[in-house]
Structure formats: C-alpha cells, structure tokens
C-alpha positions in Angstrom: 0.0 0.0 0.0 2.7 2.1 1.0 4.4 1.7 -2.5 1.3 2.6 -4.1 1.2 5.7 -2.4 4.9 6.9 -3.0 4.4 6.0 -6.8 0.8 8.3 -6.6 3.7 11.0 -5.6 6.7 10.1 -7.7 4.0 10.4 -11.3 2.1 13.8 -9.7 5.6 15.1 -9.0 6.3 14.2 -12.5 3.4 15.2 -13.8 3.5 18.8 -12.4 7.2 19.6 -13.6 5.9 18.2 -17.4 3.4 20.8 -16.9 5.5 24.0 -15.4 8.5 23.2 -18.6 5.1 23.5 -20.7 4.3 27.2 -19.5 7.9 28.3 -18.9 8.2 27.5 -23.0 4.8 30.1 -23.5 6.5 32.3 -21.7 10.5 31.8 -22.5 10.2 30.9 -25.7 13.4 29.2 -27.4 16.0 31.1 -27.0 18.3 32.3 -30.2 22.0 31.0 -30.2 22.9 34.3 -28.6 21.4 33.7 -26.1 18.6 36.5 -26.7 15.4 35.4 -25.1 12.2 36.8 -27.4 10.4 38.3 -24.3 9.5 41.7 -26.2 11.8 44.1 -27.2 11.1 46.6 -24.4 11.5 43.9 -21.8 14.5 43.4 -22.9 15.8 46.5 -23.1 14.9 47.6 -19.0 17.3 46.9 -16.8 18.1 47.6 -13.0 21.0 48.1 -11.3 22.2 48.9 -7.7 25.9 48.8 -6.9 28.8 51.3 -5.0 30.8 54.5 -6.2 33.4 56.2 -4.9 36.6 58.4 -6.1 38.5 61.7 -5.9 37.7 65.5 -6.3 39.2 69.1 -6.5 37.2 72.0 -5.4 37.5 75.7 -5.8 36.4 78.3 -3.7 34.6 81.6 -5.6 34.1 84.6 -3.9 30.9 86.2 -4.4 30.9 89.3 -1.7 34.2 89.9 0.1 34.6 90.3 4.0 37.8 91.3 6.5 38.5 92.2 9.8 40.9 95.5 9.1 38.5 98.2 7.4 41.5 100.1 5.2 42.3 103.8 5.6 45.0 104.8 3.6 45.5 101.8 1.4 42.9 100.2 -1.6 40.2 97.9 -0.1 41.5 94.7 -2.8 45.1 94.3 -0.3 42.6 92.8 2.2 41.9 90.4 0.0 42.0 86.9 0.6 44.7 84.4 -1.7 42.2 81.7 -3.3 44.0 78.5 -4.3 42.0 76.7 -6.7 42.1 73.1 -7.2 44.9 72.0 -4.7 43.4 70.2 -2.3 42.1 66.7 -2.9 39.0 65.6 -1.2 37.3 61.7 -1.3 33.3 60.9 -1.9 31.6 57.2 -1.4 28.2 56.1 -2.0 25.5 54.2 -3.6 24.0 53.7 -7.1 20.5 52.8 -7.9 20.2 52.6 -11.7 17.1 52.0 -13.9 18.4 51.9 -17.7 16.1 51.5 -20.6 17.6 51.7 -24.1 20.4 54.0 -24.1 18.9 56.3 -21.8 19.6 55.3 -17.8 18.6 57.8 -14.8 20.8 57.3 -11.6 20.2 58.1 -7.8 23.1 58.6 -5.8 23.4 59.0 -2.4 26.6 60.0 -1.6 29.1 61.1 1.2 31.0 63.8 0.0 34.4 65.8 1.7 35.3 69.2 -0.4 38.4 71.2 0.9 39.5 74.2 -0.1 42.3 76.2 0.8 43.1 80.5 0.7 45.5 82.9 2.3 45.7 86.0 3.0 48.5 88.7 4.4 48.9 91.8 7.1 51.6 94.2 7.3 52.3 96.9 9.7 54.6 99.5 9.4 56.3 102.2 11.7 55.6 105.8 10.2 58.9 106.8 12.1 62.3 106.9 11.5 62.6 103.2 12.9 61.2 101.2 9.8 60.2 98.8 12.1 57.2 96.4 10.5 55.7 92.8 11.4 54.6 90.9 8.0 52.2 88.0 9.1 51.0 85.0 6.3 48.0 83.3 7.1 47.0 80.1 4.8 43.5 78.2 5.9 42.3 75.1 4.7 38.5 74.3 5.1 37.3 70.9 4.7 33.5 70.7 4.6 31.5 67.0 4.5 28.3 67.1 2.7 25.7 63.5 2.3 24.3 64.3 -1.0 21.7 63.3 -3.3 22.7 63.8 -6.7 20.1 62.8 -9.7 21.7 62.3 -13.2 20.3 61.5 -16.6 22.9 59.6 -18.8 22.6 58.6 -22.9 25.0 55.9 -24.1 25.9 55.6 -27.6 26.7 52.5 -28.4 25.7 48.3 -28.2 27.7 45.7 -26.9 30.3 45.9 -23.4 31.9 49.4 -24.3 29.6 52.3 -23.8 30.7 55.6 -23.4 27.7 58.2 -22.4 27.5 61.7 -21.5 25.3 62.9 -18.3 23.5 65.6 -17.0 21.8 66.3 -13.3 21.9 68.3 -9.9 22.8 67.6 -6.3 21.1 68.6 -3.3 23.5 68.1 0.0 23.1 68.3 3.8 25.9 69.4 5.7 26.9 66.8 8.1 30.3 69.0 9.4 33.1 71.6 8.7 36.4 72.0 9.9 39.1 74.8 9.4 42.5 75.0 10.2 45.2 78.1 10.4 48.6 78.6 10.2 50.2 81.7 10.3 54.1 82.4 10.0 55.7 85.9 9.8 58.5 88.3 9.9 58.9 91.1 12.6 61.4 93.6 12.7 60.3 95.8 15.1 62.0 93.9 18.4 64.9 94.1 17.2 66.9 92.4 14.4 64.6 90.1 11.8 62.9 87.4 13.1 61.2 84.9 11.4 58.4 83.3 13.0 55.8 80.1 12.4 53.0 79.7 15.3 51.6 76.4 15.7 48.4 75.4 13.2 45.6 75.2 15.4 41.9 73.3 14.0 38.0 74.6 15.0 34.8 72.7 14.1 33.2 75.2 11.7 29.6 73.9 11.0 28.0 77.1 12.3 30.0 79.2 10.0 28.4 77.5 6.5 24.9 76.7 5.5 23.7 73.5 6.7 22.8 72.4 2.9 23.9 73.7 -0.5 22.3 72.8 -4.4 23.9 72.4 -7.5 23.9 71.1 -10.8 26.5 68.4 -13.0 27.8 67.2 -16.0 30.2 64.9 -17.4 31.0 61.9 -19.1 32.5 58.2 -19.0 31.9 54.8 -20.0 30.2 51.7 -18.9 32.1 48.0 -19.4 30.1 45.2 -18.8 32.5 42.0 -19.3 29.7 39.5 -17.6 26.7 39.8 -15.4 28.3 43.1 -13.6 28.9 46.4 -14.9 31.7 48.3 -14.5 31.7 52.8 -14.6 34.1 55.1 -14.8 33.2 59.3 -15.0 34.6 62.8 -14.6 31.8 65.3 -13.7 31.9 68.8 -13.6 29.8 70.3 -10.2 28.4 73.7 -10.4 27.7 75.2 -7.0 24.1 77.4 -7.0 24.4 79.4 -4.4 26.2 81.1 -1.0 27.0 78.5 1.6 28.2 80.9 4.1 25.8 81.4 6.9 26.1 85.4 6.8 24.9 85.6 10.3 27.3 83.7 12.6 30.5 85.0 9.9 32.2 86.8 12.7 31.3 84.2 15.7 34.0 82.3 15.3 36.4 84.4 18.3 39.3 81.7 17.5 39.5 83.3 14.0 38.4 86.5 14.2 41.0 86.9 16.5 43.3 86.3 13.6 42.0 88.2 10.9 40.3 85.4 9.1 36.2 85.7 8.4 34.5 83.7 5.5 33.7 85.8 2.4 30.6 84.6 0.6 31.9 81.7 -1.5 30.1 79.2 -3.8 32.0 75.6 -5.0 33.0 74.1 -8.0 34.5 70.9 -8.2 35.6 68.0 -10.3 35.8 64.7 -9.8 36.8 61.3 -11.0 34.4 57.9 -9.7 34.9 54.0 -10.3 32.0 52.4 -9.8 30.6 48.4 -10.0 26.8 47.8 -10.7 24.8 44.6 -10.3 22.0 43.8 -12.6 18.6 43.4 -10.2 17.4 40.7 -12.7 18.1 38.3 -15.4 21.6 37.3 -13.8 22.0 34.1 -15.8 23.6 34.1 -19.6 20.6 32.9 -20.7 17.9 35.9 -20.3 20.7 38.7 -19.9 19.0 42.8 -20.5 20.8 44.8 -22.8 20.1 47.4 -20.8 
C-alpha cells in the first residue's frame, strides 16, 4: 500500500514539472544561439542596477561678496583680499547607485558622502611711520574641509551596443551638511623687536559647522563609459559640479572668536568641483547568460 502511495507522488511530481517546462516555454520561448530570449523588445531592453561608487575631487572656492576684519584707511580695499587656491586640495566621496536603464537612456540616484576642501590665504603688514622702519609681516593660509551626504540625480545617454559604452550625463545635487572644519597657520617676519625674526605659530583646527549653510544645491555634467565583461557592470566618469548658491551662513560670519582673533572671516563663496568615480553595478534581474538585458 505504501508503495502505491509513493508512486501516486513520484507520477504527480512528474506530472507537475511536465506541466510547469510547458508554460515556462509560453512564456520563454526558445532562445536564439545568442542567447537572446524573445520576451519583447522593451522587456528586454529595462534593466536595474544597484551597486557602490566612490573616487577623488578638487574643489575651488569663488568669492561672491568679500569680508575682513581691518576696514583700510589709507590703502585700496583689494590688499585685504583673501589668496584663493584653486584646485589644490584633494577631497574623497563614497556612495551608492541605484540605476534604472532602458535603451540608451539610464537615470541614476546617488546617495553619496562627500568631503570638499579648499584652501586661501591672506597677508597683514604693519609698518612704523617713524624713523625706525620697524614692521611685522604675518601670512596666514586656511584650509577648510566641509562633509556634505548628498543626493545627486543624473540623466545619462550611451551611444553604443555591446560591453563598451561611453555616455554623457546631466543632473543636480542637493547636500546636507553633516560637518566643517578649518584649520590656520600663520608664519611671519617682525622687525620691530629688534633684528629680523622669522616666526611660524603652531596650526591650530575649529569645528566650523556654524559658519556654512547646513545644505547647499547644484547642478553636473560629465562623461564616461560603462564596461560590462559579464553579469556586472563596470563605470568610470569625470563630472563637472556647479555650485548654485552662497553656503556661508552670513549671520554667525564673525562668531568664530578663535579666527576673528586672527583676521580670518569667510567671504561669501560658492563651489566648483571635479571629480573622478569608479564604480561596479549589479544587474537586479536576469543574472544568468541565458535571459541577460541589454540594458
């Protein structure tokens, strides 16, 4: 009896796989030697993809309205000016990518930890109007390293089939300022105690959050290329990052007592930046060779 019943469900076992590889053939029909499954071409051609970024950037600082703690008297208003250094110091970003391509179009969420640093100096002389010539020259460089977690959006079109596919893109950034540092050094010269002496004080650091905006907008663009070699997806891009607006906070520019107290206040300064990302996606479906997207 017992065998009976085992061989009742060894044929409905049987009987139910004959009948699933019947409807998997409705709806996979035969694939083509390669490899192409005829799904419908717009199936075919969607594709999702979440993977990791990450890379290297320059940023430059632009003045928009300029600030200083010496109001000038006898001398022109630009010697108060701050030093910008533009592109010098290299900053780091890491994230995610969510990708839904379709075609040769493909529109990207990225949410991304971001640190920009900049650097700028700026000089003060004094001077004895007597017969002494006495004078003290001080040189004060500050470098200002902000971390932003961002949400950048871009649009990308590819131009060609097969693994290799360059593509330009297009897309903004909206980031929320998660902290700021600054540090100062200052060196000199002073004549006036005596002799020349050269001097360099110790760089001291500040946390510096409440002297920027605690977001900031933009928009990018740039290109690069994707390189599939299997069931992953390889990117590489340089993008171009236009900052939109002020991120000084204007009201707490002179709260700092730490800097103040040695001539430096932020000017009102926008970013640009550049940067250079590697990234590796992962296809959400059709993993195996057989039913691979083109997308």
């Amino acid at each position: 009896m017992k065998h009976k019943f085992y061989l009742i469900i060894v044929l409905s076992l049987v009987s139910l796989a004959a009948q699933s590889q019947d409807r998997s053939k409705k709806l996979f029909p035969k694939a083509k030697k390669t490899g192409q499954a005829k799904v419908g071409d717009t199936f075919l051609k969607q594709q999702w993809y979440l993977g990791l970024r990450w890379g290297v950037n320059l940023t430059r600082a632009v003045p928009e309205d300029r600030f200083s703690t010496i109001s000038p008297l006898n001398f022109e208003e630009e010697e108060t000016e701050k030093d910008y250094q533009d592109y010098n110091k290299l900053g780091v970003q890491i994230g995610l990518d969510f990708t839904y391509a379709f075609s040769n179009l493909a529109i990207s969420l990225q949410p991304t930890y971001i640190r920009e640093r900049f650097s700028y100096s700026n000089q003060f002389a004094w001077q004895d109007g007597g017969s002494t010539g006495a004078s003290l020259n001080l040189d004060l460089d500050q470098d200002n390293e902000l971390e932003y977690f961002e949400l950048p959006i871009s649009v990308k079109y590819q131009f060609l089939e097969g693994p290799f596919k360059p593509f330009v893109q297009a897309g903004g950034y909206y980031g929320f300022l998660v902290n700021a540092n600054k540090s100062v050094k200052f060196s000199g010269t002073d004549t006036a105690s005596g002799g020349e002496n050269t001097f360099e004080r110790e760089e001291f650091s500040v946390g510096a959050s409440d002297l920027f905006l605690t977001s900031q907008a933009g928009v990018f663009g740039g290109l690069g290329f994707h390189y599939d070699p299997g069931n992953i997806r390889l990117t590489f891009d340089i993008i171009y990052r236009y900052g939109l607006h002020n991120i000084t906070d204007k009201a707490n520019r002179y709260s700092e007592n730490r800097l103040v107290g040695v001539g430096d206040v932020l000017d009102d300064l926008s970013l640009r930046n550049i940067s250079v990302n590697l990234g590796v996606l992962f296809p959400l479906r059709f993993l195996s060779t057989t039913f691979k997207s083109n997308g």
